[in-house]
N, C-alpha and C positions, 0 to 999 in steps of 0.2 A: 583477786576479787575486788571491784568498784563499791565501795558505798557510797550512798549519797547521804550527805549532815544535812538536819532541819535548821535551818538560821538561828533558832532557838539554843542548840546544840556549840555551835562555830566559834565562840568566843573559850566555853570549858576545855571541849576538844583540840582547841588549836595551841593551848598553853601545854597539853599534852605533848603535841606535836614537838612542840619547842622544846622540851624537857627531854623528851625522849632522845632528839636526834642534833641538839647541840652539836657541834664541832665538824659533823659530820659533811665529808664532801657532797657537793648538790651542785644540780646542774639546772637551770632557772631558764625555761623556754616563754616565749610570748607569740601566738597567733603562728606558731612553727619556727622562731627563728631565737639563736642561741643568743640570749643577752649575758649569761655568766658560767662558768664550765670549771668545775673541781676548783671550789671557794668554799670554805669552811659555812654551813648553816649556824645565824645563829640564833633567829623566831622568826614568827609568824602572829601577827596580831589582829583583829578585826576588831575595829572601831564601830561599831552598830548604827544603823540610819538617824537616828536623833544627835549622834556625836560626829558624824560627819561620814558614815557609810563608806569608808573605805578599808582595804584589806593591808596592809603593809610585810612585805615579805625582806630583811636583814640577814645579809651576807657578810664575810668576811672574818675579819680578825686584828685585830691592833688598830691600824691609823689606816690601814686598809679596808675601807665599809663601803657596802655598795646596798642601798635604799630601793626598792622597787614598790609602789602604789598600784594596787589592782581599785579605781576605783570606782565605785556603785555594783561588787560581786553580787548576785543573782545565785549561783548553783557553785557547792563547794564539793567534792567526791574526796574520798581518802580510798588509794589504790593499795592493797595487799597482798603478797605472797600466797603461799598454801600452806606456809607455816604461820600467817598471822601476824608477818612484820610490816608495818607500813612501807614502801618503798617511793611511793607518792602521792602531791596531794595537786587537785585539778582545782582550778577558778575559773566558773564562766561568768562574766559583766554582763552587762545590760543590752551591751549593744553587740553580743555573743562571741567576744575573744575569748580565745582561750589561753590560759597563765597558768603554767605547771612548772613545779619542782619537784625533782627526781635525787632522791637519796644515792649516791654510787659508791 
């Protein structure tokens, strides 16, 4: 199941996110193309339009970090199961890329 978050929502829900699926392998796509593949998740954060309107997605683990900026998101979905597990979450920008991380 797709939901889609109010921007209003994006900030509570995405600490969820992070909480929930810490540690967990994610696989980190942009506009189709693999930028990171079975790297430990470690959050997800949005900065809101007055603080500088970007989304920032952290990977990794120790002195191995890898930083990704979605910046000026427009549309956040959170994709689930049919048991109710998150499995991913979708960013669309401004200028309609798309930036998804996939729980594996």
């Amino acid at each position: 199941m797709k939901k889609q978050l109010q921007k209003n929502e994006w900030s509570e829900r995405l600490q969820m996110v992070s909480s929930g699926n810490r540690g967990a392998n994610a696989l980190l796509e942009e506009a189709g193309e693999n930028i990171a593949e079975n790297i430990p998740f470690r959050d997800i954060e949005y900065d809101p339009a007055k603080k500088g309107d970007d989304l920032v997605i952290a990977l990794g683990s120790g002195d191995d970090n890898l930083r990704h900026v979605v910046a000026s998101p427009v549309e956040l979905y959170l994709h689930e199961d049919s048991n109710g597990v998150l499995t991913s979450v979708e960013i669309i920008n401004k200028k309609s890329v798309t930036t998804s991380i996939r729980f594996l």
